[in-house]
TORLUM-771654 format. One record per residue (C-alpha): residue number from 1; residue in three letters; x negated, y negated, z negated. Coordinates in Angstrom, 1 decimal. Each point is the difference from the previous one (the first is absolute). Layout:
BEGIN
[rec NUM 'ala' [X Y Z]]
...
This chain:
BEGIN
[rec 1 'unk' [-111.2 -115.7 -82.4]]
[rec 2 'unk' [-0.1 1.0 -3.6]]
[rec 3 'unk' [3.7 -0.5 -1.5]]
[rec 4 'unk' [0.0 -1.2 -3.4]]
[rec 5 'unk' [3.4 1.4 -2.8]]
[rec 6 'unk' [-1.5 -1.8 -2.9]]
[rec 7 'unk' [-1.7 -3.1 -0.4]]
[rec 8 'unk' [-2.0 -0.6 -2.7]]
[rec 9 'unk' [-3.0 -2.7 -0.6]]
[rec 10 'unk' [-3.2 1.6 -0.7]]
[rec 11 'unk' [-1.3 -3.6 -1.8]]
[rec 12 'unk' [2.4 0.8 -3.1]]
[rec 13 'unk' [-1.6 3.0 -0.6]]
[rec 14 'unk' [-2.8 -0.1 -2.6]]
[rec 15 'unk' [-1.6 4.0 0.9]]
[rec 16 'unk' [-0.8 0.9 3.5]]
[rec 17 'unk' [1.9 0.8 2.7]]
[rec 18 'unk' [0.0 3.9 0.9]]
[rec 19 'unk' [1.4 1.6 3.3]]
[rec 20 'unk' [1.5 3.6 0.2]]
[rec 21 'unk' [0.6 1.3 3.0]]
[rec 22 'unk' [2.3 2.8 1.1]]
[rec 23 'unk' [2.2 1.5 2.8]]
[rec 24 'unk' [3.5 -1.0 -0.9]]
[rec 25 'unk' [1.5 -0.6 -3.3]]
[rec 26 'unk' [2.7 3.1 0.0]]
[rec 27 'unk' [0.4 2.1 -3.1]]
[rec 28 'unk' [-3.1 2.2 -1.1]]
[rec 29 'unk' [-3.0 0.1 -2.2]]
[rec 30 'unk' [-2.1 -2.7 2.4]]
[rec 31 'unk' [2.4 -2.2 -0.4]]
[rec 32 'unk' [1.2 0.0 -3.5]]
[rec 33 'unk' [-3.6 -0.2 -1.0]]
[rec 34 'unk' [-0.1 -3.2 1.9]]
[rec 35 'unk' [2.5 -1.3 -1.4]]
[rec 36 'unk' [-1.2 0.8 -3.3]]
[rec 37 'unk' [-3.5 -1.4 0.3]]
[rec 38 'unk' [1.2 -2.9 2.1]]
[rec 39 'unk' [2.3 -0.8 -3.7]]
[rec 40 'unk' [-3.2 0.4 -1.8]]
[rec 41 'unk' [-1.5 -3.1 2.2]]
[rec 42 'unk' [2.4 -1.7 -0.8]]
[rec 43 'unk' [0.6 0.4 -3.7]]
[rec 44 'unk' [-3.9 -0.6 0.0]]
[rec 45 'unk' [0.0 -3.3 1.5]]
[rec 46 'unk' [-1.1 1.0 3.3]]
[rec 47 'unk' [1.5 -0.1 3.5]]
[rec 48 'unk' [1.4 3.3 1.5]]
[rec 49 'unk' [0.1 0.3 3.4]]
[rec 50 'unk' [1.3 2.5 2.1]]
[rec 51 'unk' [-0.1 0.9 3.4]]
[rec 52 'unk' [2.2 2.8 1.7]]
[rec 53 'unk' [2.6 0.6 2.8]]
[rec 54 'unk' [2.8 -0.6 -2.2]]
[rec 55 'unk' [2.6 2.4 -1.6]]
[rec 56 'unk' [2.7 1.0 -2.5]]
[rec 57 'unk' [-2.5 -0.9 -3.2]]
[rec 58 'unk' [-1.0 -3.4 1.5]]
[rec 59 'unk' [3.0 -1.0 -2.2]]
[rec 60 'unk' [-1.8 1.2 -3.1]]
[rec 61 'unk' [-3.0 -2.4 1.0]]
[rec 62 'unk' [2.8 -3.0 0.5]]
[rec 63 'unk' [1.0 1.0 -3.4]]
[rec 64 'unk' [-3.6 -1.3 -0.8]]
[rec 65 'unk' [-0.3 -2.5 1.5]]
[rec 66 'unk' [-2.7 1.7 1.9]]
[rec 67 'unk' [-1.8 -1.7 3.4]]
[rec 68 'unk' [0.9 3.2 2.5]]
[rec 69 'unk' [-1.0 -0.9 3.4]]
[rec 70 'unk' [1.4 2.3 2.6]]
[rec 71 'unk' [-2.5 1.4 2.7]]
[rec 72 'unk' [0.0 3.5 2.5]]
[rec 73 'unk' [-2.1 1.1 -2.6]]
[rec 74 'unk' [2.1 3.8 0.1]]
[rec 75 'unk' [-1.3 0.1 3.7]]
[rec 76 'unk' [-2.9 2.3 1.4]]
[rec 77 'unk' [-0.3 -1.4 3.2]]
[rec 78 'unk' [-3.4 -1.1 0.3]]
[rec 79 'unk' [0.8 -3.0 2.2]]
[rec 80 'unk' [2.1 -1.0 -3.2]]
[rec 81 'unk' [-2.5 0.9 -2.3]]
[rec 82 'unk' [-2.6 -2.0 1.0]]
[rec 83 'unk' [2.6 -3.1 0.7]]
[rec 84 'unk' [0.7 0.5 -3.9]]
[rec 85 'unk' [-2.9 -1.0 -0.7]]
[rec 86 'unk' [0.0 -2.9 1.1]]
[rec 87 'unk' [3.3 -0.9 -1.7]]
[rec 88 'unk' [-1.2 1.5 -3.5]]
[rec 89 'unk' [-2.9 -2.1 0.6]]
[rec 90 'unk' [2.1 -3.4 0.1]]
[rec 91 'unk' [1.8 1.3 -3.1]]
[rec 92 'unk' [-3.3 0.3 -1.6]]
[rec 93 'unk' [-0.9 -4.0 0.7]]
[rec 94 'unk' [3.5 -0.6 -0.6]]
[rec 95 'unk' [0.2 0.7 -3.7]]
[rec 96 'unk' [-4.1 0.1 -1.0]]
[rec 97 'unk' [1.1 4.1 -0.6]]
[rec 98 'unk' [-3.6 0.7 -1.9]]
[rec 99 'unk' [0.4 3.6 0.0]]
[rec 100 'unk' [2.0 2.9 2.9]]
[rec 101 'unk' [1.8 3.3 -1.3]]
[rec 102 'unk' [0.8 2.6 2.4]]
[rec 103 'unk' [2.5 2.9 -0.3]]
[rec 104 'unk' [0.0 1.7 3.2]]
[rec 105 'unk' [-1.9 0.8 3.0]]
[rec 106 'unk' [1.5 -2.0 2.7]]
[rec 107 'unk' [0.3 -3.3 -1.9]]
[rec 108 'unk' [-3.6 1.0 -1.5]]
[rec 109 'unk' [-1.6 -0.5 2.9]]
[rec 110 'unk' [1.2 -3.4 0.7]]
[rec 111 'unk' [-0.5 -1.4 -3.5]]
[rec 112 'unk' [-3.6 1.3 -0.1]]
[rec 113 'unk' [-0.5 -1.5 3.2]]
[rec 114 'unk' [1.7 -3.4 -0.7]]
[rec 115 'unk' [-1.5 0.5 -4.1]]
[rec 116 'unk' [-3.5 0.2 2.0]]
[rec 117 'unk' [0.4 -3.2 2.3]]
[rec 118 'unk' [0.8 -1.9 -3.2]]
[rec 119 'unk' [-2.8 1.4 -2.4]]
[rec 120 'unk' [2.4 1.1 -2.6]]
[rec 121 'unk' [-0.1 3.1 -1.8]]
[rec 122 'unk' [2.0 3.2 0.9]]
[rec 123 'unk' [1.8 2.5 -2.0]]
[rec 124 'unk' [1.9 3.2 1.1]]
[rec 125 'unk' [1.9 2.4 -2.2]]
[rec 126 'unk' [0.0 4.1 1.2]]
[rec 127 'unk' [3.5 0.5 -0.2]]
[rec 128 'unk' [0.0 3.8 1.5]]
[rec 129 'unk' [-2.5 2.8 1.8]]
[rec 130 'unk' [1.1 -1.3 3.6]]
[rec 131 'unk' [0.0 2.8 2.4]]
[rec 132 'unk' [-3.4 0.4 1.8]]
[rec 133 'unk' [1.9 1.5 2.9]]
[rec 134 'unk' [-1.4 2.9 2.4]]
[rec 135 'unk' [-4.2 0.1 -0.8]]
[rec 136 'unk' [-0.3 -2.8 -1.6]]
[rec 137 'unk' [0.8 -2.6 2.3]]
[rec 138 'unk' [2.4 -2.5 -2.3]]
[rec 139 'unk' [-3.0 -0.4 -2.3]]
[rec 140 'unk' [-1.5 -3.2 1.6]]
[rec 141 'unk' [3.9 -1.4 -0.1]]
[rec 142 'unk' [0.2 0.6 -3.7]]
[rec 143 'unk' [-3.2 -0.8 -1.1]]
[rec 144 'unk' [0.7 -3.7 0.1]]
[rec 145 'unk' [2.1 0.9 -3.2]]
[rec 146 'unk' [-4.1 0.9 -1.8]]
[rec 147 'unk' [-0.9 -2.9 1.2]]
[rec 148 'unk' [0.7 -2.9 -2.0]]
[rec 149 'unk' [-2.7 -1.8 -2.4]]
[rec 150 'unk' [2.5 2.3 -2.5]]
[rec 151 'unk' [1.8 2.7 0.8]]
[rec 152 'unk' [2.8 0.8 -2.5]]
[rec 153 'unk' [0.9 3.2 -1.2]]
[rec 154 'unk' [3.2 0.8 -1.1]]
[rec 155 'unk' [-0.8 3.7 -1.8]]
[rec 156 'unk' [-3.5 1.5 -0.6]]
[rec 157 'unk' [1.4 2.6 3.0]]
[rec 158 'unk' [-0.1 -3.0 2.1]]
[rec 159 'unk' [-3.5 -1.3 -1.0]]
[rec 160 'unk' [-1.3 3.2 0.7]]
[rec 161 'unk' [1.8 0.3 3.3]]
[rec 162 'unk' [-1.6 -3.1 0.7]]
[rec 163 'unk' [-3.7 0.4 -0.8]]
[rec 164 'unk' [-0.1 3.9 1.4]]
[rec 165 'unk' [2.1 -0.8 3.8]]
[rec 166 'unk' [-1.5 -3.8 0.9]]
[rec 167 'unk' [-3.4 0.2 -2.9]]
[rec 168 'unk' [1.5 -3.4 -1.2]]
[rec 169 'unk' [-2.5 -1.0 -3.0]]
[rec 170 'unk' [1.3 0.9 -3.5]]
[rec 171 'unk' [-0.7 -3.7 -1.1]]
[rec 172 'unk' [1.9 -1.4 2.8]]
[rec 173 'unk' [3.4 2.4 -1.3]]
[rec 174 'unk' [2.1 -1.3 -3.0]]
[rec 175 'unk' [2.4 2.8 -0.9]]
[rec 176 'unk' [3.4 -1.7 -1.2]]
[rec 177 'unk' [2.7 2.0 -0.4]]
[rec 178 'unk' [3.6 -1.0 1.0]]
[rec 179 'unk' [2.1 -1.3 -3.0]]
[rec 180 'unk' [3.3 0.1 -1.0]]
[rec 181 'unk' [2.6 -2.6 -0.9]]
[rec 182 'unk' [0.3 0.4 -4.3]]
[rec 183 'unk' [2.8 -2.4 0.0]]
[rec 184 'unk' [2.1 2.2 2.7]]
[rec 185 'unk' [-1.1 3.6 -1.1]]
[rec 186 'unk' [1.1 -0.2 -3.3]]
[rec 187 'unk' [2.3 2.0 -1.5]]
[rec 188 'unk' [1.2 -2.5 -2.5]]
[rec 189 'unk' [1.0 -2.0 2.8]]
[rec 190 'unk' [2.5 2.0 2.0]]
[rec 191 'unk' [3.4 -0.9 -1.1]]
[rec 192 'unk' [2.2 3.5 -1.0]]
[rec 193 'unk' [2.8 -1.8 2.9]]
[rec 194 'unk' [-2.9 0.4 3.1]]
[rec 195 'unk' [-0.8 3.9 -0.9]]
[rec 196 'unk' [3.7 0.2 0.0]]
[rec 197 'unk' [0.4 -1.2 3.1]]
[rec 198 'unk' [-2.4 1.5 1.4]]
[rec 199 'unk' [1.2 3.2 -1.0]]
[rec 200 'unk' [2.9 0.0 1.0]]
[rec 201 'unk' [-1.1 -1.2 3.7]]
[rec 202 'unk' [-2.1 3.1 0.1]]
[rec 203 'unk' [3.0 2.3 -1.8]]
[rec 204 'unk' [-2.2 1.0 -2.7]]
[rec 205 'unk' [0.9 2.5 -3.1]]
[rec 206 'unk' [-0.6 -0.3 -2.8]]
[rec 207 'unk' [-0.7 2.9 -1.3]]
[rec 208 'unk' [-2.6 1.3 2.9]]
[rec 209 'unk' [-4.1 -0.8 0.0]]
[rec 210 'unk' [-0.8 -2.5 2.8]]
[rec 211 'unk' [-3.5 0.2 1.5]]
[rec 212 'unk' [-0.8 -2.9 3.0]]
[rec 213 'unk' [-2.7 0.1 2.7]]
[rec 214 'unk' [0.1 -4.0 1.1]]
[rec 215 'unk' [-1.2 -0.9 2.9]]
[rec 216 'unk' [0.8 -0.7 4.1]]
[rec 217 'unk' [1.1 2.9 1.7]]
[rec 218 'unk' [-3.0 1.1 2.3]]
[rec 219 'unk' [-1.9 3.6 -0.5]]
[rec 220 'unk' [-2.9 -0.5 -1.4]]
[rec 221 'unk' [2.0 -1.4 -3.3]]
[rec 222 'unk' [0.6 3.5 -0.4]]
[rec 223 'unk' [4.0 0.3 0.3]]
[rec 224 'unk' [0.1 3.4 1.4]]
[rec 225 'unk' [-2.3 1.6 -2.8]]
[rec 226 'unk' [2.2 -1.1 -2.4]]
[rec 227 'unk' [2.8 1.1 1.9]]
[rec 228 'unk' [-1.2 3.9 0.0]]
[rec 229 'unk' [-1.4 -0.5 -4.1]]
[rec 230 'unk' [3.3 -0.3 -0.7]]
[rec 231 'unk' [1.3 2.4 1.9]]
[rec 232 'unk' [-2.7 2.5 -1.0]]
[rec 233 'unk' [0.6 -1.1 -3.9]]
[rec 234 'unk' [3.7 1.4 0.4]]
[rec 235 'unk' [1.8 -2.5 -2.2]]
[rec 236 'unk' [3.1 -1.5 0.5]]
[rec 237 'unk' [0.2 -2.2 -3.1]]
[rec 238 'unk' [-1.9 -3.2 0.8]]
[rec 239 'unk' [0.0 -2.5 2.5]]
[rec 240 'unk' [-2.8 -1.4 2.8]]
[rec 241 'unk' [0.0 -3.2 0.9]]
[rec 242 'unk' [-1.9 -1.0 3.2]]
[rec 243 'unk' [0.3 -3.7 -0.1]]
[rec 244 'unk' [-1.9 -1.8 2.7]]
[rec 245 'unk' [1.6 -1.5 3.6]]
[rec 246 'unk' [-0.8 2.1 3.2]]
[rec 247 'unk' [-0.7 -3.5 1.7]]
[rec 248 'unk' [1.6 1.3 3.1]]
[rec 249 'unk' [-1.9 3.7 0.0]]
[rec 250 'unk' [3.4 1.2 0.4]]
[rec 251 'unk' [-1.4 3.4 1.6]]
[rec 252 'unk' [-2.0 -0.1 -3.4]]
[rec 253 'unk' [2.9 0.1 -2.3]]
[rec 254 'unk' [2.4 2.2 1.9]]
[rec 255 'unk' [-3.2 2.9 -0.6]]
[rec 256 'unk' [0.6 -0.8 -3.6]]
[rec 257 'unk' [3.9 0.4 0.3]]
[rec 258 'unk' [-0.3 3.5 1.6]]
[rec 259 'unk' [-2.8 1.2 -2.2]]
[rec 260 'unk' [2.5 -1.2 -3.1]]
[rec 261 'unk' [2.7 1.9 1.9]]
[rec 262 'unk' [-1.4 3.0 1.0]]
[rec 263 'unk' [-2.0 0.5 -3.6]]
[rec 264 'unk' [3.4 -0.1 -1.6]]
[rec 265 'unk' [-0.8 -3.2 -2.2]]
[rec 266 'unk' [2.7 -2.4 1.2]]
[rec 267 'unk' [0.9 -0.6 -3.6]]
[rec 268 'unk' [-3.9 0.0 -1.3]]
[rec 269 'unk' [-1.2 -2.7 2.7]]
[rec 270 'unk' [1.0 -3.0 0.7]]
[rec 271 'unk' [-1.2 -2.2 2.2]]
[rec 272 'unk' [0.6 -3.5 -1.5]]
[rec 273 'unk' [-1.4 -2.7 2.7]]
[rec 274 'unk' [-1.9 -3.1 -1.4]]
[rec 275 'unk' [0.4 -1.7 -2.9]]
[rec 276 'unk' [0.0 -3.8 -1.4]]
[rec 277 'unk' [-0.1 1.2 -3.9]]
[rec 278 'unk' [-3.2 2.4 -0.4]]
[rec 279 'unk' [-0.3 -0.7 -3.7]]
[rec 280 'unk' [3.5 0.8 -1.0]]
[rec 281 'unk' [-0.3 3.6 2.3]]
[rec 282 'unk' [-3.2 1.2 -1.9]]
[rec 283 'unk' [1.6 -0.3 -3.3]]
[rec 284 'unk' [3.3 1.9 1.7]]
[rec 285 'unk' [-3.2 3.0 0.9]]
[rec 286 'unk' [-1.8 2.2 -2.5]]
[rec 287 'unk' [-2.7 0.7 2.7]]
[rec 288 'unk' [-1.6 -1.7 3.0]]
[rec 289 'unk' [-1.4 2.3 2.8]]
[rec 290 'unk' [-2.8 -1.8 2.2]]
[rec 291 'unk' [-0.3 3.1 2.5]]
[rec 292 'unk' [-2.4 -1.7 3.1]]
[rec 293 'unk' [-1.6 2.5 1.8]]
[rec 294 'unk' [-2.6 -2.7 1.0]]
[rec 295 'unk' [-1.9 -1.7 -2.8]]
[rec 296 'unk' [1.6 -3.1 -1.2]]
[rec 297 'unk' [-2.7 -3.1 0.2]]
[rec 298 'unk' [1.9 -0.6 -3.6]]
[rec 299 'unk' [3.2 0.9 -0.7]]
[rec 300 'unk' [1.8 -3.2 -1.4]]
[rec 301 'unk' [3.0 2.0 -0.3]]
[rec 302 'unk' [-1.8 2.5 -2.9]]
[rec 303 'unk' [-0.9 -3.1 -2.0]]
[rec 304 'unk' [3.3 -1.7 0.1]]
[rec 305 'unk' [1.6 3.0 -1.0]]
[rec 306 'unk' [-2.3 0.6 -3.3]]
[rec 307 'unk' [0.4 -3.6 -0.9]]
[rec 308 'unk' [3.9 1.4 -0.3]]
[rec 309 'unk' [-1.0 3.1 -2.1]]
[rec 310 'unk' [0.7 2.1 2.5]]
[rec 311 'unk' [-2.8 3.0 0.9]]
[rec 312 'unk' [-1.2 0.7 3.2]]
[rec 313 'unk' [-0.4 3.4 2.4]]
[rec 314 'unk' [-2.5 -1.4 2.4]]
[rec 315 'unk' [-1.8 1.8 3.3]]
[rec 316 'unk' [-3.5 0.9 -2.2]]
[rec 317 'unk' [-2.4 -2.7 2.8]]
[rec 318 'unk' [-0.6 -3.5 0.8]]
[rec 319 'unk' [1.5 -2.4 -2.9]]
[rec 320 'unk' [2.0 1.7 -1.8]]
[rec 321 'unk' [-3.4 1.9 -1.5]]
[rec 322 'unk' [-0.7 -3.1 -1.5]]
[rec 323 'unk' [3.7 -0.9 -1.9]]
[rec 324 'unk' [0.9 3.1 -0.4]]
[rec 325 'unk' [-1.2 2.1 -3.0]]
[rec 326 'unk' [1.4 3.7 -0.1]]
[rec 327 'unk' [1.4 0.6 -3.7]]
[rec 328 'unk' [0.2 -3.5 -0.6]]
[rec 329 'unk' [1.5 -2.5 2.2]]
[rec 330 'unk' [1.1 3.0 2.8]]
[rec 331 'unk' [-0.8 3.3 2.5]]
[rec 332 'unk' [-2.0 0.0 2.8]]
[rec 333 'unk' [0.4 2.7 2.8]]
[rec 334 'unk' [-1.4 1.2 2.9]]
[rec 335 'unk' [1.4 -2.0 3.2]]
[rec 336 'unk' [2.3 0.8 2.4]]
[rec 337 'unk' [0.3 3.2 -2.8]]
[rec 338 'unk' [3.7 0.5 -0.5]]
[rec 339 'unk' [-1.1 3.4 -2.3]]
[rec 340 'unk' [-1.8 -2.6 -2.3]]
[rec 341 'unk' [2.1 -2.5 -0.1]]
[rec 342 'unk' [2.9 2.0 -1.1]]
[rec 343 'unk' [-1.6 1.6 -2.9]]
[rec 344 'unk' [-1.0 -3.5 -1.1]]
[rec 345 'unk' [4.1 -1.4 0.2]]
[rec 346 'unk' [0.4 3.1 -2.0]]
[rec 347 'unk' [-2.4 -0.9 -2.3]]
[rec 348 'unk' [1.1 -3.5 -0.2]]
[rec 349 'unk' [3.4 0.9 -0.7]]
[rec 350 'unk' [-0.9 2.6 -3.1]]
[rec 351 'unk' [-1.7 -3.1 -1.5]]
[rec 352 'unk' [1.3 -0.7 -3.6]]
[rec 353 'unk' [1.3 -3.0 -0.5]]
[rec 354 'unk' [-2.4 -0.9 -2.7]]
[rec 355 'unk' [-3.1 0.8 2.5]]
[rec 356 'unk' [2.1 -1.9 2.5]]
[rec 357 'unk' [0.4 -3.1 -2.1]]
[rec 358 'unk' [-3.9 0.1 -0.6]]
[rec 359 'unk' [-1.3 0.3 3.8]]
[rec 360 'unk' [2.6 -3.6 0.4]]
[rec 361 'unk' [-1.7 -1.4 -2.9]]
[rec 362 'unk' [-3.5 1.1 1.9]]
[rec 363 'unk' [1.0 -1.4 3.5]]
[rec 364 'unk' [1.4 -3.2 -0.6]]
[rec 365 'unk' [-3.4 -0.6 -2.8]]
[rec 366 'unk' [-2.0 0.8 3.1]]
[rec 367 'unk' [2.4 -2.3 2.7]]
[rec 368 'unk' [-0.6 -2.7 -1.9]]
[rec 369 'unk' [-3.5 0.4 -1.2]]
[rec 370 'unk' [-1.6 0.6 3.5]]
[rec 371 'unk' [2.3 -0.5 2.7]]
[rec 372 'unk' [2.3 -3.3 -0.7]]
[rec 373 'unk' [-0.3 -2.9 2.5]]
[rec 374 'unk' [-1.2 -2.2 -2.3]]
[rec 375 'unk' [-3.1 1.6 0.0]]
[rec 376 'unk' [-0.4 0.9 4.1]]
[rec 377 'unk' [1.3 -3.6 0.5]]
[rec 378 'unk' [-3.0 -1.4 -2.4]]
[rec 379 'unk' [-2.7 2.1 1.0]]
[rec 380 'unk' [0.9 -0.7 3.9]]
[rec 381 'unk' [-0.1 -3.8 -1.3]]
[rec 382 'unk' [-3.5 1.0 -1.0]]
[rec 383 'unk' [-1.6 1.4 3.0]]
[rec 384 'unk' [0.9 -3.4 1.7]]
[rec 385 'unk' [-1.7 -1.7 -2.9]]
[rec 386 'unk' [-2.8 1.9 0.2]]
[rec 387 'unk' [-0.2 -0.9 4.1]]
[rec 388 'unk' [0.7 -3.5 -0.5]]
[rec 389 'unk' [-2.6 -0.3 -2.7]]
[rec 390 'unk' [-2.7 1.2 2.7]]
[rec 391 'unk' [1.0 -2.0 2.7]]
[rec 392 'unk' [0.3 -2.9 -1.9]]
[rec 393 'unk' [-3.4 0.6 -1.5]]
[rec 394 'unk' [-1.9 0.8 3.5]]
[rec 395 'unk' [1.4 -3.4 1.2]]
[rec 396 'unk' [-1.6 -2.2 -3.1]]
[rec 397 'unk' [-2.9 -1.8 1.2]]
[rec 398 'unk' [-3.2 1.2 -1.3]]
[rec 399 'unk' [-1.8 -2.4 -2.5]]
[rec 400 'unk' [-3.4 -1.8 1.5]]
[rec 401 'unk' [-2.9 0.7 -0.6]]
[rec 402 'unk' [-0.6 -2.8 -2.0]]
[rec 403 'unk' [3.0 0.1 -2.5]]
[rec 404 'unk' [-1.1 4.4 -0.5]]
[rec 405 'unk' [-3.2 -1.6 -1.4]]
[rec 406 'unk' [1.4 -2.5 -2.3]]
[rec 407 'unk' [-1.3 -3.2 -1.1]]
[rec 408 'unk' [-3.7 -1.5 0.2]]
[rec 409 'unk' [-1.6 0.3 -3.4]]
């Protein structure tokens, strides 16, 4: 049976209510884009629902005040799949949802199932490329990710991804890039005391360049290439940061510690573990490194560090061709290129301060021009508009016959 955190009543709710469904509620860009949208419902007089197997953000939704019903969404069983189904389905009847948003594969196929039964309209948003596996044969699992009466692109790499792979309809795709948090990435918001602190928890000087590639330590983010740029650029006076949390790839990060070791670059790299305070450690960097050797769907972590003023070195593929321009808001490089990439850190670091302060200017006007939530959060708002609308229309009656011809003269 479904299991209910947060109980909310759908009749004091003016707007609709809207159902998002997701594997778990752990940290990541699914799930804070729930979150975010979810707080757009309810700021806009609607009623957010969510529906996932739980997790350490389900707090964020409490915060809320969010409905978040608990379900073995996460699972791929099919015998538990199809049992979803059901249970999303009484969900559905439970709070008149009007409208189903799906954000992964496994809980897709439930929700469009269970969307289906109760005539309601279905959304998905293309969070990543999904592996096709060996010939092909992943590509009926994903497609259910193309198939929703929208399909929501996060970057025009995606939208492309999705029309050329599963021939989804351009007028069924609504590209919406992810958005960043204005009010957190703000560098008049970060108090002097939490750079302080967190330099000295990471032992930084203060009279070295710091460059930072964020992200979880796994190798397609691209840990090793930076690794051998450094080494290859020769320098001894800066500092890398890899901040990210191995999330128990311990094998992972012990490749990283030898490579460090054996490169001679104990006192260059450091490898930092995660961190709660991402705004206050882009303004303690003067460059961000995005070095994925696969293309990122977007790359939130490019746009969050622009909106700090802080230029970007990003793998030259996927995303990061659309937020990153050379010569003005960064460099892009070949990937998996450690030759490339360490010409560009040198060229980063022979940057005037002058042309420096003029690509931050550049970055954080284009941060918060194209890419702030505000905007993703009211153009997603839009595309369930723009379903409700239909639906809503295709159920009005028709006028008679009598009343299209107006009165007798």
């Amino acid at each position: 049976m479904p299991q209910e955190s947060n109980s909310r009543n759908a009749r004091d709710q003016a707007g609709p209510a809207i159902l998002q469904v997701l594997p778990r509620m752990e940290t990541g860009g699914v799930e804070r884009g729930t979150v975010e949208i979810a707080e757009a419902l309810r700021d806009a007089g609607a009623l957010p629902v969510v529906v996932s197997a739980g997790g350490v953000m389900e707090r964020e939704l409490g915060r809320l005040d969010v409905v978040h019903v608990r379900l073995p969404v996460h699972s791929k069983n099919p015998l538990t799949m199809w049992r979803n189904v059901d249970a999303l389905a009484e969900v559905i009847r439970r709070y008149d949802v009007k409208l189903v948003h799906a954000r992964s594969r496994a809980p897709a196929w439930s929700a469009r199932a269970a969307a289906r039964r109760c005539g309601v309209p279905f959304v998905t948003t293309f969070h990543g490329t999904y592996n096709l596996g060996p010939l092909g044969i992943k590509r009926p699992y994903n497609a259910v990710m193309a198939s929703g009466d929208r399909v929501i692109a996060i970057s025009q790499f995606i939208a492309r991804h999705v029309q050329e792979v599963y021939k989804t309809p351009a007028e069924r795709i609504r590209t919406i890039p992810r958005g960043v948090d204005l009010t957190r990435f703000d560098p008049t918001h970060v108090s002097p005391e939490r750079m302080i602190k967190l330099a000295n928890d990471w032992r930084l000087p203060e009279d070295l360049p710091v460059i930072m590639l964020p992200g979880r330590l796994t190798g397609w983010k691209g840990q090793h290439v930076v690794i051998e740029a450094l080494a290859r650029l020769g320098r001894q006076d800066l500092r890398c940061l890899l901040v990210g949390s191995d999330q128990g790839r311990n094998r992972y990060r012990a490749s990283l510690e030898r490579a460090i070791a054996d490169k001679g670059l104990q006192s260059v790299v450091h490898i930092v573990g995660g961190c709660n305070d991402m705004a206050a450690a882009y303004l303690l960097t003067d460059y961000v490194i995005s070095a994925s050797t696969d293309p990122e769907a977007f790359g939130r972590v490019i746009v969050e560090a622009q909106a700090m003023g802080r230029p970007v070195i990003a793998s030259r593929h996927g995303g990061a061709l659309e937020t990153v321009t050379p010569g003005q808001t960064g460099w892009l490089v070949a990937p998996g290129d450690p030759g490339e990439l360490a010409e560009a850190i040198a060229a980063a670091l022979a940057v005037p301060p002058a042309e420096r302060a003029r690509m931050a200017a550049v970055c954080q006007t284009q941060a918060r021009t194209v890419y702030s939530k505000r905007q993703m959060c009211e153009k997603t708002l839009a595309v369930y508009a723009e379903l409700l609308d239909a639906a809503e229309a295709a159920q009005a009656p028709s006028p008679s016959p009598d009343a299209a011809e107006g009165p007798e003269a």
